[in-house]
C-alpha positions as a printed Julia matrix, in Angstrom:
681×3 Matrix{Float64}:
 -15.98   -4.91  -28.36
 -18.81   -4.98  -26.34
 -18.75   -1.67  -23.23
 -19.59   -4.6   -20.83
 -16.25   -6.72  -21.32
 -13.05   -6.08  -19.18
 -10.63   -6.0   -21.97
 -12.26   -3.45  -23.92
 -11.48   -0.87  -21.46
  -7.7    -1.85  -20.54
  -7.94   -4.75  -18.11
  -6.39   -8.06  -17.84
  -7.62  -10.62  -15.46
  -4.71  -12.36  -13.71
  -4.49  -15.37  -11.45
  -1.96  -16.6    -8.61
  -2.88  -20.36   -8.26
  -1.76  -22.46   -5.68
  -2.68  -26.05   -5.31
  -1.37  -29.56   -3.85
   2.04  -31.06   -5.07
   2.69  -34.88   -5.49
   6.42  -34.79   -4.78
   8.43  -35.94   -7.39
   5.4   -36.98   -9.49
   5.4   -34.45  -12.67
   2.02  -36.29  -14.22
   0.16  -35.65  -11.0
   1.12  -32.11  -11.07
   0.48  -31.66  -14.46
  -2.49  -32.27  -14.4
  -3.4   -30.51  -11.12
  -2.13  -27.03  -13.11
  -4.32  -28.01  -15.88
  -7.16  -28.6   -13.64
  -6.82  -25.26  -12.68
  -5.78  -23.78  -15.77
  -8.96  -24.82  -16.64
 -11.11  -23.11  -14.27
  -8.56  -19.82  -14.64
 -10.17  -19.86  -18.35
 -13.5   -20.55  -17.66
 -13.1   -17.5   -15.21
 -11.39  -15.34  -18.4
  -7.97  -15.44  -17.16
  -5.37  -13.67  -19.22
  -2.6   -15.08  -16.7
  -2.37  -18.07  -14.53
   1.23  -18.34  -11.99
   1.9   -21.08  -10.8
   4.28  -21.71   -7.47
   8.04  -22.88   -7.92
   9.2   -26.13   -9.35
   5.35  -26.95   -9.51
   5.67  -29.53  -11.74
   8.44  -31.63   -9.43
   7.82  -29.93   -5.95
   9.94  -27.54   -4.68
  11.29  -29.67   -1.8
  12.61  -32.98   -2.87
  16.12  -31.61   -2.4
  19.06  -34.18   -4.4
  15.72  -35.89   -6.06
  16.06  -32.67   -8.14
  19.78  -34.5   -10.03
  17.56  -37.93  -10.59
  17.03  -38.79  -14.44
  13.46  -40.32  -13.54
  12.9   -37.35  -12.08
  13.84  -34.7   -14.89
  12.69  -36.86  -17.46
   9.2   -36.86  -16.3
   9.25  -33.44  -15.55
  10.11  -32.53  -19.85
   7.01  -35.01  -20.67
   4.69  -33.24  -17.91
   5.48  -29.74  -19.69
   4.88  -31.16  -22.65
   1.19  -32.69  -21.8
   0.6   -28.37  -20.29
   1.54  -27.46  -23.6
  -0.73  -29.57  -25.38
  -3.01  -29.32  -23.02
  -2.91  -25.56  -23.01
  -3.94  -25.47  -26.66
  -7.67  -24.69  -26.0
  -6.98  -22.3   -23.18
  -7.25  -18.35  -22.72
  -4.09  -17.74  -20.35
  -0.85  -17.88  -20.67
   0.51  -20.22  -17.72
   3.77  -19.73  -16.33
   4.54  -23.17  -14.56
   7.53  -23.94  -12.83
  10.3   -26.78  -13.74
  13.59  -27.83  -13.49
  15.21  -28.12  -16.78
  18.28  -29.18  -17.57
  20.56  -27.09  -19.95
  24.44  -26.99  -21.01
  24.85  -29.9   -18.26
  23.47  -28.36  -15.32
  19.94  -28.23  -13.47
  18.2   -24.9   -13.84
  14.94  -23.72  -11.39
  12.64  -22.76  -14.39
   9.62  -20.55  -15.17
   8.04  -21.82  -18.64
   5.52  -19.73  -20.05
   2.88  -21.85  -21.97
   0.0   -20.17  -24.07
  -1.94  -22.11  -26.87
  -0.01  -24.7   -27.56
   2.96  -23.25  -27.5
   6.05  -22.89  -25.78
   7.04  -19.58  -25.7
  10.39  -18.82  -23.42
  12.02  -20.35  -20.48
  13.24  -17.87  -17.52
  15.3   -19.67  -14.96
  15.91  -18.11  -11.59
  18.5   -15.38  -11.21
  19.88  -16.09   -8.02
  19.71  -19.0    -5.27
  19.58  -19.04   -2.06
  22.03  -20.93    0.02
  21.61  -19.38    3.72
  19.77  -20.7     6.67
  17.54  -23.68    5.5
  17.98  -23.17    1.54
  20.64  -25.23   -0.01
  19.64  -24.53   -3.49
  23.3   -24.24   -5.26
  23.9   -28.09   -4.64
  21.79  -29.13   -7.11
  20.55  -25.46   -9.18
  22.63  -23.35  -11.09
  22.27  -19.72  -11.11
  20.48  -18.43  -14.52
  21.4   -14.47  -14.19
  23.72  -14.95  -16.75
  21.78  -16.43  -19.47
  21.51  -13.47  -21.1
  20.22  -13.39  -24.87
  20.13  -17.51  -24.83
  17.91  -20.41  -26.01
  16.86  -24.12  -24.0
  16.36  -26.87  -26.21
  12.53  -28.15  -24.6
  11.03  -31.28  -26.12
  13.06  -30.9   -29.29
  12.78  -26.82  -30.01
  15.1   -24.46  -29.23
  13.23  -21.35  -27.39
  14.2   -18.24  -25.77
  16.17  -19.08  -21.99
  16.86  -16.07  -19.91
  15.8   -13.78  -17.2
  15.48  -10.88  -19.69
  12.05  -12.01  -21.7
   9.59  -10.23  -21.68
   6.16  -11.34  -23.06
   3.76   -8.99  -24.99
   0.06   -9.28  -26.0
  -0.43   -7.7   -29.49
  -4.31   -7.63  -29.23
  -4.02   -6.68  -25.36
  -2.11   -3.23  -25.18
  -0.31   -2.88  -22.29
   0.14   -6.18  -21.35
   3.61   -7.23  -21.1
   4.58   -9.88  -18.75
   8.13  -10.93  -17.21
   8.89  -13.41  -15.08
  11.02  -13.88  -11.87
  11.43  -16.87   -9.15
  11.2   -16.46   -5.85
  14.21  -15.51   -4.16
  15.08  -13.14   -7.33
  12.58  -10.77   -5.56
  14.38  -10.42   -2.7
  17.86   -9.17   -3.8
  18.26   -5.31   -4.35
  18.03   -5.13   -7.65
  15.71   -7.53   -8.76
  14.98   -8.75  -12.59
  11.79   -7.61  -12.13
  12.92   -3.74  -12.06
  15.07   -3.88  -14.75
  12.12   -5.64  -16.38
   9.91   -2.98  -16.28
  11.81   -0.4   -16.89
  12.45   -2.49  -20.29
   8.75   -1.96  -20.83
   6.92   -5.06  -18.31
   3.46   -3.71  -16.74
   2.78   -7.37  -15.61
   5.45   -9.42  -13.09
   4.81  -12.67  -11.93
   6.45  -14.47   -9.54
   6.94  -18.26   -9.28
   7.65  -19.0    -5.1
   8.5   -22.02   -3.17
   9.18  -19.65   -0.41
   8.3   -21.91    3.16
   6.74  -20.35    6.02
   8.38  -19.31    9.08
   6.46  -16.89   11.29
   6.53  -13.18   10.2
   7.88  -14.26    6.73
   4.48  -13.91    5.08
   4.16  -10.19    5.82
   7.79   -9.63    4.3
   6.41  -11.23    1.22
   3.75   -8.65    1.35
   5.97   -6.06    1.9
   8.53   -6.89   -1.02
   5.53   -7.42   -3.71
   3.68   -3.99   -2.85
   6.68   -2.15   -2.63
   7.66   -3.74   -6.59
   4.28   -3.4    -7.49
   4.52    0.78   -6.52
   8.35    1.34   -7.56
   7.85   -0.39  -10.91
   4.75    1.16  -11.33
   3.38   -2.25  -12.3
   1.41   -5.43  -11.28
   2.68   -8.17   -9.39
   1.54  -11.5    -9.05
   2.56  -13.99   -6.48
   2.04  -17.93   -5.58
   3.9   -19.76   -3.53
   4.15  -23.76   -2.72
   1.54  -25.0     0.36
   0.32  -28.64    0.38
   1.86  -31.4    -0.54
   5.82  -30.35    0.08
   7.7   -31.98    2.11
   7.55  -31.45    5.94
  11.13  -33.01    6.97
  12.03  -30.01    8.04
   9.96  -27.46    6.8
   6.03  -25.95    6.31
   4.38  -24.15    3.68
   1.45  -21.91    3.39
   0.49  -21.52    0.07
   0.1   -17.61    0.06
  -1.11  -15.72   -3.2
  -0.96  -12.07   -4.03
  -1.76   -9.65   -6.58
  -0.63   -6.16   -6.36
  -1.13   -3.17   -7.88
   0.77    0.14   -8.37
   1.04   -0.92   -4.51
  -2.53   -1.83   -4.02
  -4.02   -4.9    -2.78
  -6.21   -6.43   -5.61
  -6.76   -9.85   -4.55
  -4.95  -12.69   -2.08
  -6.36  -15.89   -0.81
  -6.11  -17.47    2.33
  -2.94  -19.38    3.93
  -2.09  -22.61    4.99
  -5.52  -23.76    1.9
  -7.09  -27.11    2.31
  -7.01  -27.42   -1.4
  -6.32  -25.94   -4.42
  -6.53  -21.67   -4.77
  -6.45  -19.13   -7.28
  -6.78  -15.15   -6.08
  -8.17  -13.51   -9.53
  -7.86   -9.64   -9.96
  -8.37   -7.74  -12.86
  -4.8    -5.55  -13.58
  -5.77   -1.88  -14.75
  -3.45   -1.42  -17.8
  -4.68    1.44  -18.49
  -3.71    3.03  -15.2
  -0.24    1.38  -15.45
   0.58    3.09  -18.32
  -0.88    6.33  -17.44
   0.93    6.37  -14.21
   4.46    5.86  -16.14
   3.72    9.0   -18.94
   3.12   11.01  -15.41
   6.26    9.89  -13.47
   8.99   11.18  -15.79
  11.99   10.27  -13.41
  10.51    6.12  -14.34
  12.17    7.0   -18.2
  15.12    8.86  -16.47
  16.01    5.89  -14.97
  15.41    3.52  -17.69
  17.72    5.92  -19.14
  20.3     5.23  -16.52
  20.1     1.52  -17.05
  19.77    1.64  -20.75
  22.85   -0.69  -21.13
  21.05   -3.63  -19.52
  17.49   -3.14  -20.24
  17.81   -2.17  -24.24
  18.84   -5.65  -24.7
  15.36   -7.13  -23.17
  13.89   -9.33  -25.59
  10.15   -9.43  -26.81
   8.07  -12.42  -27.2
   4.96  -11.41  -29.2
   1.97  -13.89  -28.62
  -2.24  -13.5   -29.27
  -4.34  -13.75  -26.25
  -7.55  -13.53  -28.37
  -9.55  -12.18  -24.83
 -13.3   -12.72  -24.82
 -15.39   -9.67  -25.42
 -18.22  -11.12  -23.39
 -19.48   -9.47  -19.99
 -17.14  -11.01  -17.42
 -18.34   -9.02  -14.47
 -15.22   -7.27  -13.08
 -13.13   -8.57  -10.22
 -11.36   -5.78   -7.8
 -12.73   -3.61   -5.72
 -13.93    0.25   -7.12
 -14.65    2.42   -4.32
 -18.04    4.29   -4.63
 -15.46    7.18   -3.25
 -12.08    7.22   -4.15
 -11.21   10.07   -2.27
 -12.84    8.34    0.83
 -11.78    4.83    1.48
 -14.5     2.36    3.44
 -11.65    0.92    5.17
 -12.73    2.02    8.73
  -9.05    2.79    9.76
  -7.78    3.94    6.02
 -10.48    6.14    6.73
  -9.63    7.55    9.45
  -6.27    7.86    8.65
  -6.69    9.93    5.79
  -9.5    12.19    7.74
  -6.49   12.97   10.29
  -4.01   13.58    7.7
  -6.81   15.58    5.47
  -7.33   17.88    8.42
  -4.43   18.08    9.32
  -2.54   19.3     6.27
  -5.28   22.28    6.07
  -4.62   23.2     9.31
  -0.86   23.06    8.95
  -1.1    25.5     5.71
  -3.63   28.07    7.75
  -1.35   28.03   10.54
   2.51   28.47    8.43
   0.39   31.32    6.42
  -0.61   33.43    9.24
   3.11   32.87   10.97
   4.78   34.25    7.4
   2.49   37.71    7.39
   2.42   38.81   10.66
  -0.4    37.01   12.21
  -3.28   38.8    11.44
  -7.17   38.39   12.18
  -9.06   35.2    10.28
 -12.55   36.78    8.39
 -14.66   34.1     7.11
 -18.24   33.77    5.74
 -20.39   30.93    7.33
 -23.45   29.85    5.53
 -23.94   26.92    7.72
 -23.09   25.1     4.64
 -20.52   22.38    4.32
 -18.0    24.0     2.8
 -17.77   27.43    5.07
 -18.27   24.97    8.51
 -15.45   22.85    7.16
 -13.2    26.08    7.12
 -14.03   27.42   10.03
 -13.44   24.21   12.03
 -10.26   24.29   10.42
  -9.23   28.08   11.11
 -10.56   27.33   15.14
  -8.08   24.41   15.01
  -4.98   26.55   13.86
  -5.86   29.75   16.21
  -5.39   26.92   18.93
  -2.11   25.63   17.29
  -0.72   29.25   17.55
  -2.26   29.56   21.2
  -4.11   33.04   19.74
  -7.4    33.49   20.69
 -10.29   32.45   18.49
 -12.29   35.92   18.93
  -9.36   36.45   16.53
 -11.71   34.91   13.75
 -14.02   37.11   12.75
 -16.53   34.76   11.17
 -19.24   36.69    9.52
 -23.06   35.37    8.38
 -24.69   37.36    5.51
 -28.13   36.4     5.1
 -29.6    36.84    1.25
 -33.02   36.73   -0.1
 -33.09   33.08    0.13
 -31.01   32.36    3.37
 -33.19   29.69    5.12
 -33.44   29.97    9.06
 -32.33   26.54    8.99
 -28.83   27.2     8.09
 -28.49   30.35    9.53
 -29.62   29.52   12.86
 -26.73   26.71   12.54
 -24.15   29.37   11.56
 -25.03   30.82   14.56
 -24.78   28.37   16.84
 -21.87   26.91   14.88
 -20.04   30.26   15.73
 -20.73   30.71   19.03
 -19.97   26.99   20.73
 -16.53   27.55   18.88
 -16.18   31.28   20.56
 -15.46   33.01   17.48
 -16.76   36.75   16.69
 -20.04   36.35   15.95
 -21.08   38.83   13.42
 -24.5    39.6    10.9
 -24.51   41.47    7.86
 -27.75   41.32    6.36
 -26.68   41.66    2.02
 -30.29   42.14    1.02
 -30.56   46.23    1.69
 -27.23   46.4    -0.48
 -28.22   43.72   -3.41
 -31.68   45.47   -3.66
 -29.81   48.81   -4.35
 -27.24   47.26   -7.02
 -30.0    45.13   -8.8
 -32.07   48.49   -9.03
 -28.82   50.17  -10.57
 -28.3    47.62  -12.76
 -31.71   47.68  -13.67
 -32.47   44.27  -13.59
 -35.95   43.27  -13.12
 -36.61   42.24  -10.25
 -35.91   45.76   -8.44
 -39.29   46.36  -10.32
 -41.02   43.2    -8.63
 -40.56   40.67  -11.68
 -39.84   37.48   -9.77
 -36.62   37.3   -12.53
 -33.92   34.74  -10.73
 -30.69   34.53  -13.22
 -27.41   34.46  -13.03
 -26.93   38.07  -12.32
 -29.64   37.88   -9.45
 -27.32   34.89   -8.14
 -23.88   36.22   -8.72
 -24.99   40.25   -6.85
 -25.35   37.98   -3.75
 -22.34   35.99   -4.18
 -20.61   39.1    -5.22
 -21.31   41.08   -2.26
 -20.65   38.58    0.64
 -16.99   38.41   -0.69
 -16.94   42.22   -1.81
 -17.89   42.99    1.91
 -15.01   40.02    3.73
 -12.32   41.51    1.7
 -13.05   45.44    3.11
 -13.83   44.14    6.39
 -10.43   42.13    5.89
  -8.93   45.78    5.34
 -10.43   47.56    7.74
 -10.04   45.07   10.81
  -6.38   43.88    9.83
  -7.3    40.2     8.41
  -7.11   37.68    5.56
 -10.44   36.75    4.07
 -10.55   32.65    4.76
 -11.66   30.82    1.45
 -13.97   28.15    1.62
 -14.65   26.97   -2.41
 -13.83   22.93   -2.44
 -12.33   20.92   -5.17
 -15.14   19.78   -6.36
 -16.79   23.39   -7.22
 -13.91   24.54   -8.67
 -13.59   21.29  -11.06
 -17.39   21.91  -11.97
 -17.06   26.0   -12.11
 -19.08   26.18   -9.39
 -18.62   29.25   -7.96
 -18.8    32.51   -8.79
 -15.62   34.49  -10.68
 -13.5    37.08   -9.16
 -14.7    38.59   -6.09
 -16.71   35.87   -5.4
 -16.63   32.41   -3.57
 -14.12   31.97   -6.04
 -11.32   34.01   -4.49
 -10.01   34.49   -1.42
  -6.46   35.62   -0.05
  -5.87   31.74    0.97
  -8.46   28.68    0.63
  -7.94   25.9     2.92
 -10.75   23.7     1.03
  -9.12   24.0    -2.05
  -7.72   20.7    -2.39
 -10.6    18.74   -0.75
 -13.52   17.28   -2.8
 -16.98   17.24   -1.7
 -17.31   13.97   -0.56
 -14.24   14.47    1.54
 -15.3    17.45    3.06
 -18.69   15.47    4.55
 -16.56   12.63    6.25
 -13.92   15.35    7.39
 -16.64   17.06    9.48
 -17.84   13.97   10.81
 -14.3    12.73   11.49
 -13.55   16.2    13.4
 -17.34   15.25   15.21
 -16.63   11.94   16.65
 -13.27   11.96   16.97
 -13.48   14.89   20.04
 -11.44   17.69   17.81
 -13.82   19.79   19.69
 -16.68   20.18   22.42
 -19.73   17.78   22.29
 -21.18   20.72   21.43
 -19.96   21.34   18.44
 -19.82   17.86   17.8
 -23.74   18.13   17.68
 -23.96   21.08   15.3
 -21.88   19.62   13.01
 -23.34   16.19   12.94
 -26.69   18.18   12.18
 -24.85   20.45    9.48
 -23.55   17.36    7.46
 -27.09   16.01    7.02
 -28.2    19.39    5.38
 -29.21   19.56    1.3
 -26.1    21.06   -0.25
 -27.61   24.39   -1.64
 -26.28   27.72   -2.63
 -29.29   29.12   -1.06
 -29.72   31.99   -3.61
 -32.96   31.89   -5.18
 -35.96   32.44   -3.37
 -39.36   30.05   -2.93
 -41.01   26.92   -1.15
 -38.05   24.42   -2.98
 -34.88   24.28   -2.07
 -32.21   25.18   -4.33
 -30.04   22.14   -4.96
 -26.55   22.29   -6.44
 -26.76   18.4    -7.5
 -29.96   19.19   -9.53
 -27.35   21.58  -11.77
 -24.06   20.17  -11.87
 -25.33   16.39  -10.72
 -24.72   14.84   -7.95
 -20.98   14.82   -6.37
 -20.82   11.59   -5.38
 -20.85   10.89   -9.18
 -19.15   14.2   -10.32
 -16.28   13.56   -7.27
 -15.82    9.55   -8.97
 -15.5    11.02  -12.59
 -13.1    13.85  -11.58
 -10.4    11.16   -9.59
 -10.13    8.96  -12.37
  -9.65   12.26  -14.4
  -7.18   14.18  -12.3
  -5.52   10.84  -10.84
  -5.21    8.88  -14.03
  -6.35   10.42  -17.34
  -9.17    8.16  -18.26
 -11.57    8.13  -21.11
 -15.52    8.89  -19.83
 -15.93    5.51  -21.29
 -13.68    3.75  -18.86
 -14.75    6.19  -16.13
 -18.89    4.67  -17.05
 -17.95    1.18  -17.03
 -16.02    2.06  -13.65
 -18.79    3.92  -12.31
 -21.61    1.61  -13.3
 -19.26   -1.27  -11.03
 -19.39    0.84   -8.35
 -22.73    2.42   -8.22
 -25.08    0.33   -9.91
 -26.51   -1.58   -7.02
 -26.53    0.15   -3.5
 -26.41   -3.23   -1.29
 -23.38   -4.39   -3.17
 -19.67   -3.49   -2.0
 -18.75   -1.55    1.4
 -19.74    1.97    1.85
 -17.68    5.06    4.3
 -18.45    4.33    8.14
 -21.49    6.4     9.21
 -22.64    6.88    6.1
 -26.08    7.49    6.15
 -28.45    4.69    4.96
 -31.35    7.21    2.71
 -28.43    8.53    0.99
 -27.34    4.88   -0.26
 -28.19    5.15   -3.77
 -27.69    3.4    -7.06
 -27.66    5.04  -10.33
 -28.18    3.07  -13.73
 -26.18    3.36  -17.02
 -28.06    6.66  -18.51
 -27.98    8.82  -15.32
 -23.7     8.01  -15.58
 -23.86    8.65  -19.03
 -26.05   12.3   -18.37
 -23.85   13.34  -15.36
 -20.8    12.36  -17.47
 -21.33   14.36  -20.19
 -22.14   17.52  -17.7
 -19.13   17.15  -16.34
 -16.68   16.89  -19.32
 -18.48   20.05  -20.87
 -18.32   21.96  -17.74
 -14.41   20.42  -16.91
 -12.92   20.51  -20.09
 -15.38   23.35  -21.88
 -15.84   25.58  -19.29
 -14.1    25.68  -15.93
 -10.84   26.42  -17.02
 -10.39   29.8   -16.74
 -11.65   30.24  -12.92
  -9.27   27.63  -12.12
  -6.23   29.13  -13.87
  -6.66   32.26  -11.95
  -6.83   30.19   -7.87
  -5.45   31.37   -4.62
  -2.95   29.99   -3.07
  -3.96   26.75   -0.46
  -2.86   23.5     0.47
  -2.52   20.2    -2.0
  -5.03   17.72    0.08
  -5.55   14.1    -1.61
  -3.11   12.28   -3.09
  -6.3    11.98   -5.92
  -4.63   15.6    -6.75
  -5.41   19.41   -6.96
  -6.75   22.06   -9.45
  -4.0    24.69   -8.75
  -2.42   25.71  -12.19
   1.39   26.08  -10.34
   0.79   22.22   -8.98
  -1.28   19.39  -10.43
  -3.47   20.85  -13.15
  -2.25   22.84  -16.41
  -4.55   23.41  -18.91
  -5.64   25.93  -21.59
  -9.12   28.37  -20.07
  -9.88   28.61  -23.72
 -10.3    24.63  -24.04
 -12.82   22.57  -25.55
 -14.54   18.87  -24.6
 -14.83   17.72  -28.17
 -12.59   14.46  -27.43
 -14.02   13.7   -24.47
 -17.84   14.06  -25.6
 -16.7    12.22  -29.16
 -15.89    9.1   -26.49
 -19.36    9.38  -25.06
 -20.57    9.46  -28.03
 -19.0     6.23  -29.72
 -20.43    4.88  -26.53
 -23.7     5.56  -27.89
 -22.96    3.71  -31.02
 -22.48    0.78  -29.1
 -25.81    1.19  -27.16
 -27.59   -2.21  -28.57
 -24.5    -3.76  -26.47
 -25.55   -1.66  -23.49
């Protein structure tokens, strides 16, 4: 299929349509769901829900027991049918059908022609203004049963379950309205038979407040079931006797938002989102208490049945509709945002500040480049020497110019240190690296300008040989500052090196966290204005290891590419499991043009970017052969430090187990079938 289309990498486009109901006029509505049935497939619509009793109106009360009426309604179904024949999505319309003598509130599910099961509604509600049970019957019985429909005997019962076979991962059930409101719904015994998609059919009217609840009870199914749910309720064209209806549509997520449209509609609606299958399914091999308790209810959701049905999806480029964040560990949601900054910050501090009470308190020693990473850490050690009303002379923040230190950053490290009233201390490593480069006789202790990985590593070697004997000598802990992001990469240098520490507070926080962190802790008056000031100047700075010397700065993005990229790749990794394939087409969504989607508050405008299809691909394949290839084996030996994002942590006794004598065949064998399909690119 071609890399550009949705449903080769695990998506399925849903809809929640909502329109305006003749009452008691099933041709009229028939054709209104067709109309937008229509449009739904134009659009590539795998799934189209449509509100409660759609086809008769959900409000014409005893008109529900008239002949005329019911009548009607079995011909209307049967012109969706037929009229469904040329269609992409299945469309789950709602009817009242009559069965065994009684009325039942109905959700048929109509794709290609075909009529493939009937669920009615569980339960009905006959409290306050419903009054359902005098003319419904309740269907949460009609267990393992058929409904004769326009003279064929189909499926009938709430446990159906409708599967894709060219769409893996797509397996739809369907509830009605109030069914989602009861404490055990159908819908959760429904997916723990094996349902990744739920719809819901609503007639649901609109008091005030009620709309949120609806919210509330379709993200919370969505995240417990580990599943989609789609939503569309009745709006114009009820009845008003009594009554009003907004017309509200939702699709949800594994508890996200994907898509809604707006209430009280002057016409017809349809909120499109495209449901990550993929993700679904990932999320319920990680979550082993989901089987447990599918376990538990084995008796009832063993006997689900399965509809099997073609979808036949395009493999044409269909754009893709729900939001990808540029960052997923940094949310532009302005107050999401900030949220998670406070939390982010917070959780470090709370780790420093529970260490030093469980070893006796002693002295902070910390290295501070002026770089992001050491800053970030020493903000956060000031923050818990407060929290434990000690004095902050108790840190003992060191900065240990090299041969490539640039005045620049040191000149920040010292002012850095000093508006925060730490011990300010210098220890100039160059006198001591000159000595062990001439030991080792490496050449550049005979003037070769010779800049390798030993030349590097002496440096890195000897700041952190140096903090863990002054940690000795003056009764501290030697403060990590390594991120997430540098230990994903191997980024750092092994042993006694920025890669140890006796506890690292950045640990757990990407890159791209760590830059909105300090400019959360900036603006939101953690500290002096100040400090404020030398941090907001910090965060603008080239992230460099500063190592090598001459005229150029040193970048770390020129190496291991840049982390906005490298920090995108490793969430989908860590959080879900993807192929690099999936992460691309992901990627290319979210980066591929800089004026399109939201971007972090006070982000800076130069560092807006884009990047095209072949600088993903490049930084891609650096990171699975430095992830998977190479990493491993710094990460499997980590100090202890907090668990940050929910996007997850390296720490071999928490998120991440994995071999140090790996490989990234698999992974670079997916980039590379992606490269086989490069005419399609």
């Amino acid at each position: 299929m071609n890399f550009r289309s949705i449903y080769a990498h695990g998506f399925a486009r849903v809809a929640a349509c909502t329109g305006r109901t003749a009452i008691a006029d099933p041709p009229a509505n028939a054709a209104a769901i067709l109309r937008q049935a229509r449009e739904c497939s134009d659009e590539g619509v795998a799934l189209a829900v449509f509100p409660e009793l759609g086809l008769s109106g959900y409000s014409i009360e005893d008109l529900l027991l008239q002949d005329a009426v019911l009548d009607g309604v079995e011909d209307a179904l049967a012109q969706v049918v037929a009229g469904s024949a040329d269609l992409l999505p299945v469309l789950v319309v709602g009817a009242p059908l009559r069965h065994r003598g009684r009325v039942y509130n109905c959700a048929a599910v109509v794709h290609r022609g075909r009529l493939l099961g009937v669920a009615p509604k569980s339960y009905l509600p006959n409290y306050r203004e419903f009054y359902e049970a005098r003319q419904l019957t309740a269907g949460d019985a009609e267990r393992g049963g058929t409904i004769r429909v326009g003279g064929a005997d189909v499926p009938f019962g709430p446990d159906l379950l409708f599967a894709a076979e060219d769409l893996p991962g797509f397996v739809l059930h369907v509830e009605v309205c109030e069914d989602m409101w009861v404490p055990v719904p159908p819908s959760a015994e429904a997916a723990l038979a094996g349902a990744t998609v739920l719809a819901n059919l609503s007639g649901s009217p609109i008091t005030v407040g009620r709309a949120e609840d609806r919210r509330l009870l379709c993200r919370s199914a969505s995240s417990r079931c580990l599943a989609a749910y789609v939503y569309a309720a009745a709006g114009l064209g009820e009845s008003t006797t009594d009554l009003s209806w907004d017309g509200q549509t939702m699709i949800y997520e594994n508890g996200s938002l994907l898509a809604e449209t707006e209430r009280f509609p002057d016409g017809e609606r349809h909120a499109v989102a495209d449901v990550d299958l993929d993700l679904l399914r990932q999320e319920r091999q990680r979550m082993g208490t989901f089987e447990d308790n599918r376990r538990t209810h084995e008796e009832r959701t063993g006997s689900f049945r399965r509809i099997a049905f073609t979808l036949a999806p395009p493999d044409t480029d269909l754009g893709l509709r729900r939001v990808v964040e540029r960052f997923p560990f940094v949310p532009a949601d302005v107050e999401r945002l900030a949220l998670d900054c406070y939390e982010a910050y917070n959780i470090q501090v709370a780790g420093l500040r529970q260490r030093l009470a469980a070893i006796g308190e002693p002295k902070i020693v910390i290295g501070v480049s002026g770089g992001l990473d050491s800053t970030h850490a020493l903000i956060v050690a000031a923050r818990a020497m407060d929290r434990a009303g000690r004095p902050r002379t108790d840190i003992l923040a060191y900065t240990m110019p090299g041969f490539a230190t640039s005045s620049g950053t040191k000149d920040n490290a010292f002012a850095l240190m000093r508006a925060l009233g730490v011990s300010v201390h210098e220890l100039d490593i160059t006198p001591t690296a000159r000595l062990m480069l001439a030991e080792l006789g490496h050449p550049f202790a005979a003037g070769e300008p010779v800049y390798d990985v030993t030349f590097e590593n002496v440096q890195a070697g000897l700041r952190y040989d140096y903090l863990f004997r002054i940690a000795n000598h003056r009764g501290g802990i030697v403060l990590g500052t390594g991120d997430l992001s540098e230990l994903a990469l191997g980024w750092s240098t092994y042993g006694v090196g920025d890669h140890m520490s006796h506890y690292n507070v950045n640990g757990g926080v990407p890159k791209t966290l760590i830059q909105h962190l300090i400019r959360w802790v900036a603006a939101s008056g953690q500290f002096t204005d100040e400090v404020a000031k030398i941090l907001s100047v910090i965060v603008e700075q080239e992230i460099s290891p500063e190592l090598v010397p001459g005229e150029e700065l040193q970048s770390s993005e020129s190496k291991v590419g840049p982390y906005a990229l490298q920090d995108f790749t490793l969430f989908h990794v860590l959080r879900f499991g993807m192929r690099p394939s999936k992460i691309a087409f992901l990627a290319w969504h979210a980066w591929r043009d800089a004026d399109a989607g939201a971007w972090p508050v006070h982000f800076p405008d130069h560092r807006r970017v884009a990047y095209d299809l072949p600088e993903i691909r490049h930084w891609l394949e650096v990171f699975c052969r430095r992830f998977f290839g190479f990493a491993q084996f710094k990460r499997s030996a980590l100090p202890n430090g907090p668990k940050v994002s929910a996007g997850g942590s390296l720490s071999p006794r928490g998120d991440w187990r994995a071999p140090s004598d790996g490989n990234a065949n698999a992974w670079l064998r997916d980039l590379e079938r992606w490269d086989m399909r490069a005419d399609e690119v």
